[in-house]
C-alpha positions in Angstrom: -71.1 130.2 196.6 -72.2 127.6 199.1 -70.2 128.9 201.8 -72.7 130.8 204.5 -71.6 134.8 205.3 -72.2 136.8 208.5 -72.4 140.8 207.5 -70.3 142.9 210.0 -69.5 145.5 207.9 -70.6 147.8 204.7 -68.1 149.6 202.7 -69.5 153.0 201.9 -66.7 155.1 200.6 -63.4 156.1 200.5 -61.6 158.5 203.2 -58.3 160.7 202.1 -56.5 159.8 199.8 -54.0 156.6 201.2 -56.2 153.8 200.7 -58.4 154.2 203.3 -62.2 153.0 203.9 -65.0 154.0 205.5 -67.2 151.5 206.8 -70.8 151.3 207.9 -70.2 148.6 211.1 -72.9 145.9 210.8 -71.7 144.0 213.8 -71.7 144.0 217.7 -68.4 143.1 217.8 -66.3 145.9 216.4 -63.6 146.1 218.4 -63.1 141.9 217.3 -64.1 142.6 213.3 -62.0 145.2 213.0 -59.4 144.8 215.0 -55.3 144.2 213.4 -54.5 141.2 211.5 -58.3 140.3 211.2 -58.9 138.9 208.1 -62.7 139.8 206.2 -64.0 138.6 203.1 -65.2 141.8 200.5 -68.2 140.7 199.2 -69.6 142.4 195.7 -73.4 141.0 196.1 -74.3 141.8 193.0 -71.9 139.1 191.1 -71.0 137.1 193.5 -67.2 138.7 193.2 -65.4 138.5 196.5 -61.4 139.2 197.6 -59.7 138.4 201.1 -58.5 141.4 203.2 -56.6 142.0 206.4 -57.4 144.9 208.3 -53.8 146.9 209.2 -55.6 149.7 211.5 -59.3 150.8 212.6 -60.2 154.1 213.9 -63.9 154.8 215.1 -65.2 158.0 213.1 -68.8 160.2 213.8 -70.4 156.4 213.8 -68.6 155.2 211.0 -65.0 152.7 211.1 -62.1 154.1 208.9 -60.0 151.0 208.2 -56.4 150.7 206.4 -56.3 147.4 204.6 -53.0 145.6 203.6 -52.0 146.3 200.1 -54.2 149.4 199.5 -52.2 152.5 199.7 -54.0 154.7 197.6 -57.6 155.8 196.6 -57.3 154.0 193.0 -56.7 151.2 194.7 -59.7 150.9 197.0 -62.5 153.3 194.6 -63.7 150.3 193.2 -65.1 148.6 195.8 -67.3 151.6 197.5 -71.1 149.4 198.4 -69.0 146.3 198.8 -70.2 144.4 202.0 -67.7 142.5 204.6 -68.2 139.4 205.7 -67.3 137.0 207.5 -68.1 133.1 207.0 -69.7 131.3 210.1 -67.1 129.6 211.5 -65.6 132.9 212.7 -68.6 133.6 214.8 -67.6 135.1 218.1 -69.4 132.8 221.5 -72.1 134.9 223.1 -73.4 134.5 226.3 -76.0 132.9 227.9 -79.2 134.5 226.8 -77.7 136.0 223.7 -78.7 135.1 220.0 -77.3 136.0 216.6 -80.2 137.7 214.3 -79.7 134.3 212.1 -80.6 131.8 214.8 -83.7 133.5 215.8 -85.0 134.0 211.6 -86.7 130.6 211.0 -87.9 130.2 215.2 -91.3 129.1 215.4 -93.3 131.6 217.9 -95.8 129.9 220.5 -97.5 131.8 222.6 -97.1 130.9 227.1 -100.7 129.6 226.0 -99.4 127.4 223.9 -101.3 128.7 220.7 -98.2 128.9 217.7 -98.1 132.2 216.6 -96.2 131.8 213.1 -92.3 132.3 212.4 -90.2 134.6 213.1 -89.0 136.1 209.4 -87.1 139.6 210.3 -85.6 141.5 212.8 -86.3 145.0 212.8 -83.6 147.1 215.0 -86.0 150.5 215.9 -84.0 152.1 218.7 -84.0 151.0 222.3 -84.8 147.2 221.9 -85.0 144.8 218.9 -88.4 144.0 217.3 -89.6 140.3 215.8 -91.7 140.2 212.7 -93.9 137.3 212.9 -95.8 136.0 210.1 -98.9 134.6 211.1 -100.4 131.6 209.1 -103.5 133.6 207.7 -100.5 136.3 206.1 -100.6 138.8 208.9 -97.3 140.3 210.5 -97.5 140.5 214.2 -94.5 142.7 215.4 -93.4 141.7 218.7 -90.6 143.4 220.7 -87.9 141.7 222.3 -88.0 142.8 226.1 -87.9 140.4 229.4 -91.7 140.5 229.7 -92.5 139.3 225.8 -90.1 136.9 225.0 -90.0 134.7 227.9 -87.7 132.0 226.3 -85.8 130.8 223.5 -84.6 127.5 222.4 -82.3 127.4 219.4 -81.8 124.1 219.2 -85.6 123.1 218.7 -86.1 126.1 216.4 -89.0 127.8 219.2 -89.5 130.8 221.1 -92.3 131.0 224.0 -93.9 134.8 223.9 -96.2 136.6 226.4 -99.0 138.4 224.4 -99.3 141.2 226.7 -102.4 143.5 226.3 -102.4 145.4 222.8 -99.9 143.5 221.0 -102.5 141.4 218.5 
């Protein structure tokens, strides 16, 4: 499978009994994902197995999505691919704006620190509560956990693969 997926969406069970799913959203762009006549790839991770689906109708439900998808109309139909994930490839990706990053541009960024010392790479993205948090892996195999607010991450630059951090007091 050479072709590069985006996660927007985890199918976690089944709801009623007409073919609907409920979905764990992995994305910041529901309303887009899972809108009518969008069209995600199920994605079994284990094997590799994956089938095309168009999303008929989307309802949010106590943080979960209950989707209809085309051609499933009963529970049978749809029981067999509960803890499948959906994707989408990376073409579809949606344009952010200015000062906004998918998680998979900023994985691989090389952290330097507004001194100038490099700080390691940025290998995860922890997502905590009120503001994302970088995991940094230092060259000597330490994790320095940064978090991503105005005052630490003073800028990013995709294209050459760095970020420039402010070390403020406490954070080594």
């Amino acid at each position: 499978m050479d072709q590069q997926w985006l996660s927007v969406g985890k199918l976690v069970n089944t709801h009623g009994i007409r073919g609907e799913v409920k979905v764990f959203s992995q994305t910041d762009f529901p309303e887009e994902r899972f809108a009518p006549k969008s069209v995600l790839t199920l994605l079994n991770e284990e094997n590799g197995q994956q089938l095309k689906v168009e999303v008929l109708s989307a309802r949010e439900h106590k943080g979960m999505f209950i989707l209809k998808l085309k051609g499933f109309d009963n529970i049978n139909e749809v029981e067999k691919y509960k803890g499948w994930s959906l994707k989408v490839s990376r073409e579809d990706l949606v344009d952010l704006e200015e000062g906004e990053y998918y998680q998979h541009q900023i994985i691989g960024c090389k952290a330097v620190s507004d001194e100038g010392v490099e700080l390691g790479v940025i290998t995860e993205i922890l997502v905590p509560g009120a503001n994302d948090v970088w995991v940094i892996q230092q060259p000597k195999g330490k994790q320095l956990l940064i978090p991503v607010i105005d005052q630490v991450v003073l800028d990013v630059d995709i294209p050459n693969k760095t970020v420039k951090v402010h070390l403020m007091e406490g954070l080594i």
